[in-house]
N, CA, C and O atoms as CSV, one atom per row, in Angstrom:
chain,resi,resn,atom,element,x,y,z
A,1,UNK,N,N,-53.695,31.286,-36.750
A,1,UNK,CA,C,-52.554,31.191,-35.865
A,1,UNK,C,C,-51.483,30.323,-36.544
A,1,UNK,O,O,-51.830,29.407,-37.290
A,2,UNK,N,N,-50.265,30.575,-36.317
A,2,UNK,CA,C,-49.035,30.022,-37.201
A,2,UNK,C,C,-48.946,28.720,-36.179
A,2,UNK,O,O,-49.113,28.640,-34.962
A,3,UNK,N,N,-48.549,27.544,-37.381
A,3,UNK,CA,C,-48.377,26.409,-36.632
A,3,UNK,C,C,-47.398,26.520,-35.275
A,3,UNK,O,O,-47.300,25.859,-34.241
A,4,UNK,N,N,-46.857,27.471,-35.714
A,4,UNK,CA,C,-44.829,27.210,-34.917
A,4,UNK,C,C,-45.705,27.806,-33.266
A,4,UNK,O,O,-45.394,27.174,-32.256
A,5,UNK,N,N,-46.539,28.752,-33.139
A,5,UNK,CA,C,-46.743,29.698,-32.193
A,5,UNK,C,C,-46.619,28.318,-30.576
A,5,UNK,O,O,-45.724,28.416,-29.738
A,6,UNK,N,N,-47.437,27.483,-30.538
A,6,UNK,CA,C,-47.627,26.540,-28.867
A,6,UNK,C,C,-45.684,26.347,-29.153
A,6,UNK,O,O,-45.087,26.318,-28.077
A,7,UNK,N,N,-44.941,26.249,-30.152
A,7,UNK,CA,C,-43.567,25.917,-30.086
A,7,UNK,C,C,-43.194,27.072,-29.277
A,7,UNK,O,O,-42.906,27.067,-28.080
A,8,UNK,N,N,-43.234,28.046,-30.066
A,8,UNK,CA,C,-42.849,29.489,-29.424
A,8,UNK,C,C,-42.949,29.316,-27.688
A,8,UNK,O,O,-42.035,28.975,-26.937
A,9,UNK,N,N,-44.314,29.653,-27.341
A,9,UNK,CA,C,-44.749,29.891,-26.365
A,9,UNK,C,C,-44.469,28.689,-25.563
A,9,UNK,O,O,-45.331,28.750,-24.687
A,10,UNK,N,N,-43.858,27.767,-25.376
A,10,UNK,CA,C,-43.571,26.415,-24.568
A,10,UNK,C,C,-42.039,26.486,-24.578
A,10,UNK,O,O,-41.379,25.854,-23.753
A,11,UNK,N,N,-41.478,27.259,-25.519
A,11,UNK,CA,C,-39.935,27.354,-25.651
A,11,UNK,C,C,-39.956,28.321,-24.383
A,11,UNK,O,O,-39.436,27.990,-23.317
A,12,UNK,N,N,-40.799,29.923,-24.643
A,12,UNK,CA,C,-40.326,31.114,-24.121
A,12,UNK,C,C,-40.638,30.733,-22.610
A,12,UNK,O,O,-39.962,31.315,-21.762
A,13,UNK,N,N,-41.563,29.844,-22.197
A,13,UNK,CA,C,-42.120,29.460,-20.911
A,13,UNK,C,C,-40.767,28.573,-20.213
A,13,UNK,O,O,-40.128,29.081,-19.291
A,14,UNK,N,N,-40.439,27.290,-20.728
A,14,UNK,CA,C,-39.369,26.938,-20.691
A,14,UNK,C,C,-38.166,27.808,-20.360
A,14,UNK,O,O,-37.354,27.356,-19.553
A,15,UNK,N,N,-37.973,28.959,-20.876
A,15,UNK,CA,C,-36.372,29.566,-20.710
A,15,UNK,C,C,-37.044,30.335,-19.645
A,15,UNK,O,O,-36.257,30.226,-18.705
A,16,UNK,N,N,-38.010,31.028,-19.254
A,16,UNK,CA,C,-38.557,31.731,-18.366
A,16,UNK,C,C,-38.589,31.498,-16.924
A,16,UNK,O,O,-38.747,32.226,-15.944
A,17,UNK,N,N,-38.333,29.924,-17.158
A,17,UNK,CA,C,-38.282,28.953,-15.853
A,17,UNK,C,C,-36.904,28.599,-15.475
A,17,UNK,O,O,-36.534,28.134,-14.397
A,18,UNK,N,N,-36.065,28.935,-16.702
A,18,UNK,CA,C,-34.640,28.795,-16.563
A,18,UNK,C,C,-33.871,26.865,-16.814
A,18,UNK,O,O,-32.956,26.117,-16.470
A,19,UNK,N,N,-35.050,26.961,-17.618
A,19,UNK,CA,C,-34.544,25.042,-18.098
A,19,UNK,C,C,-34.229,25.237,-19.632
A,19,UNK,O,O,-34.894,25.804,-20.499
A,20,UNK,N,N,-32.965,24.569,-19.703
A,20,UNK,CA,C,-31.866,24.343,-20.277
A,20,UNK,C,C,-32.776,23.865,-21.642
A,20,UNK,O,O,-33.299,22.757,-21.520
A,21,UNK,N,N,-32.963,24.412,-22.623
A,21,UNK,CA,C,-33.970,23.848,-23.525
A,21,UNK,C,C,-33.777,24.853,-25.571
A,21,UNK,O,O,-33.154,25.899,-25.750
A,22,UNK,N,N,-34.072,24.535,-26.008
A,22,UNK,CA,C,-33.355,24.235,-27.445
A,22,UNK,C,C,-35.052,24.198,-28.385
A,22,UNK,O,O,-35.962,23.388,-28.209
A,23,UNK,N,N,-35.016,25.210,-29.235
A,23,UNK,CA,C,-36.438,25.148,-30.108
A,23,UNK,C,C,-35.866,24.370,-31.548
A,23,UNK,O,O,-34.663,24.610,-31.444
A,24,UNK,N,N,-35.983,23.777,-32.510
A,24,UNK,CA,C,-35.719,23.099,-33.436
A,24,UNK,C,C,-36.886,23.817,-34.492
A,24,UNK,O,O,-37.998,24.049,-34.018
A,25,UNK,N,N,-36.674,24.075,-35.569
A,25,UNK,CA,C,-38.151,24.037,-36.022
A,25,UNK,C,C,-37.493,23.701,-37.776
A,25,UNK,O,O,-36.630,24.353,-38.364
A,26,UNK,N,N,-38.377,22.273,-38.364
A,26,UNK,CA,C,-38.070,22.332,-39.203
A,26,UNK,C,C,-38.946,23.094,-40.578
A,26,UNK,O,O,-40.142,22.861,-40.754
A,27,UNK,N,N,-38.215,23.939,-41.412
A,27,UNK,CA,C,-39.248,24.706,-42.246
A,27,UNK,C,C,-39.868,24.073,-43.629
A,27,UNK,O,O,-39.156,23.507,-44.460
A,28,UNK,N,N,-41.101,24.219,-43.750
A,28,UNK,CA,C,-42.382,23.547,-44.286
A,28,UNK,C,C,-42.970,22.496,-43.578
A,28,UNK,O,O,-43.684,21.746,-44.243
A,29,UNK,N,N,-42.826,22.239,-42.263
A,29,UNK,CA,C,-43.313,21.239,-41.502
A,29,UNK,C,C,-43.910,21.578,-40.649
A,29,UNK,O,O,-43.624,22.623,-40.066
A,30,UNK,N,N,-45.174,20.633,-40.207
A,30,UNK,CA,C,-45.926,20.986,-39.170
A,30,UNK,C,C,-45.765,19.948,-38.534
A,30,UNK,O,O,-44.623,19.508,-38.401
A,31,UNK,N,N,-46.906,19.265,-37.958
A,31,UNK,CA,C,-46.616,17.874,-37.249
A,31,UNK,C,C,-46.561,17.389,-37.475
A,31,UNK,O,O,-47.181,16.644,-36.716
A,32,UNK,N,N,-45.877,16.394,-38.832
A,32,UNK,CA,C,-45.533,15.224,-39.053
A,32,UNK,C,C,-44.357,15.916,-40.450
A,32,UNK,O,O,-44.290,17.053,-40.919
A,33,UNK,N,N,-43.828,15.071,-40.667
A,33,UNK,CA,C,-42.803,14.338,-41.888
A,33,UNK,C,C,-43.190,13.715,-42.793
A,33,UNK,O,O,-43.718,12.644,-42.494
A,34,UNK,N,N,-43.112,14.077,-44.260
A,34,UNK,CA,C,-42.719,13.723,-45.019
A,34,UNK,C,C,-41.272,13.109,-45.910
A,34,UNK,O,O,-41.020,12.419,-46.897
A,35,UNK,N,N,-40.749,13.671,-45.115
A,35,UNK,CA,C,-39.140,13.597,-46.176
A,35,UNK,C,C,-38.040,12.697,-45.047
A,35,UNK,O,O,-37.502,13.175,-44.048
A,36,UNK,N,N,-37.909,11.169,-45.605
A,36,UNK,CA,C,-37.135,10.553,-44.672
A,36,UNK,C,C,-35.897,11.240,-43.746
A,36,UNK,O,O,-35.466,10.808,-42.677
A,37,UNK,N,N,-35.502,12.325,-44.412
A,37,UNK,CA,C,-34.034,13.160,-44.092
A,37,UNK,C,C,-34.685,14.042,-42.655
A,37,UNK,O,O,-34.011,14.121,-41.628
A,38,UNK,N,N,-35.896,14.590,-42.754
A,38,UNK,CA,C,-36.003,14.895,-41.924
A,38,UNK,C,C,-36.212,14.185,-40.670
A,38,UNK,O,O,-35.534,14.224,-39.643
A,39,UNK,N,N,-37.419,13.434,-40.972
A,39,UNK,CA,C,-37.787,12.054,-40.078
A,39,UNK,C,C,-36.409,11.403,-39.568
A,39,UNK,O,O,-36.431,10.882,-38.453
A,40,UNK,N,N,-35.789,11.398,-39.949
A,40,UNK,CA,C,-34.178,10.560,-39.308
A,40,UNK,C,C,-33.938,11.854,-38.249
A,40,UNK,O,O,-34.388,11.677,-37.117
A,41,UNK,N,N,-33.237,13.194,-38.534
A,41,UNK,CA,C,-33.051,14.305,-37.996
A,41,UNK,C,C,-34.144,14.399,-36.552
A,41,UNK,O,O,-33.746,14.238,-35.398
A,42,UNK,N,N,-35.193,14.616,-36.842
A,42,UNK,CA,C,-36.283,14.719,-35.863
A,42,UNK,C,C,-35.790,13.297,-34.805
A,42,UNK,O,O,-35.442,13.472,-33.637
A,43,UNK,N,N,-35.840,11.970,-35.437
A,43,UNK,CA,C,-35.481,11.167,-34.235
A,43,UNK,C,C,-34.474,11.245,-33.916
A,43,UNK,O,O,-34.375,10.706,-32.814
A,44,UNK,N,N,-33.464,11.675,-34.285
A,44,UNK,CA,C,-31.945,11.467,-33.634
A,44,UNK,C,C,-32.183,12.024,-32.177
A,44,UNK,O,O,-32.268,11.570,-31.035
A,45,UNK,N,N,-32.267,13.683,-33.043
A,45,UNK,CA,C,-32.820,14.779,-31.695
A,45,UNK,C,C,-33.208,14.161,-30.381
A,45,UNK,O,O,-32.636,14.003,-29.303
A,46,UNK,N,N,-34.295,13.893,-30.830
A,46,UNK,CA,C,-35.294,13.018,-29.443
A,46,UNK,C,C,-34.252,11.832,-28.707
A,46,UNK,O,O,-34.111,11.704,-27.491
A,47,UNK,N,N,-33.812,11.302,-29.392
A,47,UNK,CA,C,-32.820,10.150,-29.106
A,47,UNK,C,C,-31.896,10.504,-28.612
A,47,UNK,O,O,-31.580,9.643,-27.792
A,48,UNK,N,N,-30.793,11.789,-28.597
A,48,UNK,CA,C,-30.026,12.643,-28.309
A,48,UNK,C,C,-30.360,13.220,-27.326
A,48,UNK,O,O,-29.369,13.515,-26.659
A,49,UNK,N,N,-31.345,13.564,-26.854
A,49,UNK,CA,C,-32.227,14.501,-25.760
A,49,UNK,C,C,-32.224,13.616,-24.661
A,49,UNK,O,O,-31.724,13.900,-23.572
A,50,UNK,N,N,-32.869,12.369,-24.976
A,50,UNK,CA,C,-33.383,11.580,-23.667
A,50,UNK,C,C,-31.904,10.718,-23.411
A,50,UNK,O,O,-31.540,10.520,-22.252
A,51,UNK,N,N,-30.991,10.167,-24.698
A,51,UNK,CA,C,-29.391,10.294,-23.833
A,51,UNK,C,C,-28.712,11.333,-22.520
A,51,UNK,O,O,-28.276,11.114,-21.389
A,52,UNK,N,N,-28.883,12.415,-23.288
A,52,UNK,CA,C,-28.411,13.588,-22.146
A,52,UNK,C,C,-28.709,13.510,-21.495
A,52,UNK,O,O,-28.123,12.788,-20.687
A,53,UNK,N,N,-30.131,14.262,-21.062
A,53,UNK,CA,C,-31.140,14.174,-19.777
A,53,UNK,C,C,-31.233,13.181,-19.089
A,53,UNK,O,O,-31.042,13.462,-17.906
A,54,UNK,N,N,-31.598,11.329,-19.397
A,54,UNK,CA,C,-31.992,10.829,-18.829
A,54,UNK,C,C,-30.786,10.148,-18.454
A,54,UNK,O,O,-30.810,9.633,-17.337
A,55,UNK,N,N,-30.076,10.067,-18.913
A,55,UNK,CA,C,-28.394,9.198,-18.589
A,55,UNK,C,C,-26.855,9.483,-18.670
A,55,UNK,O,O,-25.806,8.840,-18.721
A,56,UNK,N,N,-27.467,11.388,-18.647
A,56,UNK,CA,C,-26.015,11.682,-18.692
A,56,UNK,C,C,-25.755,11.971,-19.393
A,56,UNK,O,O,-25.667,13.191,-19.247
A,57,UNK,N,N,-25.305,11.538,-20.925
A,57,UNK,CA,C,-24.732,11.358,-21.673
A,57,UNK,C,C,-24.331,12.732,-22.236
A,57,UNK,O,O,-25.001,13.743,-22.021
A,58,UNK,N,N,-22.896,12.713,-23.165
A,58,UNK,CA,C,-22.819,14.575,-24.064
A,58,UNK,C,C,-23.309,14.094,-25.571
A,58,UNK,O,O,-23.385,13.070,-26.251
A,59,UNK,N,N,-23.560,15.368,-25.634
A,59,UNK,CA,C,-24.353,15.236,-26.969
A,59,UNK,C,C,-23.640,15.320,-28.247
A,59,UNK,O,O,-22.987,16.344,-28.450
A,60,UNK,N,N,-23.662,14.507,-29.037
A,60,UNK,CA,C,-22.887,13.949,-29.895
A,60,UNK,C,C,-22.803,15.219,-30.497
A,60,UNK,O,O,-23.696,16.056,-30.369
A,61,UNK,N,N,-21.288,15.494,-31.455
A,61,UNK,CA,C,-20.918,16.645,-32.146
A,61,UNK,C,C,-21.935,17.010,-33.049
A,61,UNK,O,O,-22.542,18.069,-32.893
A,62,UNK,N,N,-22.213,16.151,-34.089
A,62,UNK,CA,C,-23.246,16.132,-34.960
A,62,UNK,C,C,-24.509,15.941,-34.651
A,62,UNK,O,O,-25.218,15.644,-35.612
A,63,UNK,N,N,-25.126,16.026,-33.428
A,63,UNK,CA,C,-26.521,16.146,-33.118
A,63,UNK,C,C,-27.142,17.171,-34.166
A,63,UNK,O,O,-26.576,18.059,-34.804
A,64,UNK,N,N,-28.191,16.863,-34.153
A,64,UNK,CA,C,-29.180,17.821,-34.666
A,64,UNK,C,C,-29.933,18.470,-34.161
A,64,UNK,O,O,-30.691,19.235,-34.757
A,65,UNK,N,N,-29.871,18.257,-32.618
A,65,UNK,CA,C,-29.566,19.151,-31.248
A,65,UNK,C,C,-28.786,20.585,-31.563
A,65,UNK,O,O,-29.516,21.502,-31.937
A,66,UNK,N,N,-27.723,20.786,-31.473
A,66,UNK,CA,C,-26.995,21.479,-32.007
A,66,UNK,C,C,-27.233,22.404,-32.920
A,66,UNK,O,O,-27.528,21.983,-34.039
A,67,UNK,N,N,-27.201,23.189,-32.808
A,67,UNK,CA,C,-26.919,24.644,-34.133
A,67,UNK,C,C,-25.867,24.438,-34.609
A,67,UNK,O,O,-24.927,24.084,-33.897
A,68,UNK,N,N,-25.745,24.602,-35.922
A,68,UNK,CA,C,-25.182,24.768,-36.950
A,68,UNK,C,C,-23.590,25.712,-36.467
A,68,UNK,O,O,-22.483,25.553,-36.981
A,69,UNK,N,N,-23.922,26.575,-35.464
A,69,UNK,CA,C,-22.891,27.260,-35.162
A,69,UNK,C,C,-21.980,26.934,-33.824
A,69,UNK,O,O,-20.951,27.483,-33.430
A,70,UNK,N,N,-22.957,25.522,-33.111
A,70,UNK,CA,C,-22.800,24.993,-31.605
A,70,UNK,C,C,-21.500,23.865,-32.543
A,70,UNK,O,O,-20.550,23.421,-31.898
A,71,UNK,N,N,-21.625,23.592,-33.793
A,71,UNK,CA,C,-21.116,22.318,-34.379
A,71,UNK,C,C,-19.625,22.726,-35.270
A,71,UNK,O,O,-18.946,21.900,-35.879
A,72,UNK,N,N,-19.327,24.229,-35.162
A,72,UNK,CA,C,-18.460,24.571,-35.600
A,72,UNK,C,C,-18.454,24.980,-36.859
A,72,UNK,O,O,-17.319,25.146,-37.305
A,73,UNK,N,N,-20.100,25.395,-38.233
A,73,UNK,CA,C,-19.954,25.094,-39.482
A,73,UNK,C,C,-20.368,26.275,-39.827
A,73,UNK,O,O,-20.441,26.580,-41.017
């Protein structure tokens, strides 16, 4: 079974329910980090996420939240 698949299936469950929700997947990675660049990226996200959700907040232009195409590039 492909690592990404419980991502898949927790994303498609998620939109199925109609909550506002965003799959990320970084490629050659499974559950953890190696490469500080990513590890920074991965926490922003999370850090970015629980801003929004838990306090409101908009999500910074440059999130890593964001698609590449949500960011204008």
């Amino acid at each position: 079974m492909p690592e990404t698949t419980n991502a898949y299936e927790l994303y498609r469950a998620l939109q199925d329910c109609g909550v506002e929700s965003r799959l990320i997947l970084y490629s050659g990675f499974g559950h953890g980090f190696n490469n500080p660049k990513e590890m920074r990226a991965a926490t922003q996200s999370s850090l970015d996420w629980l801003d929004h959700y838990l306090w409101d907040k908009e999500i910074p232009k440059d999130s890593p939240i964001l698609g590449s195409s949500e960011r204008g590039q």
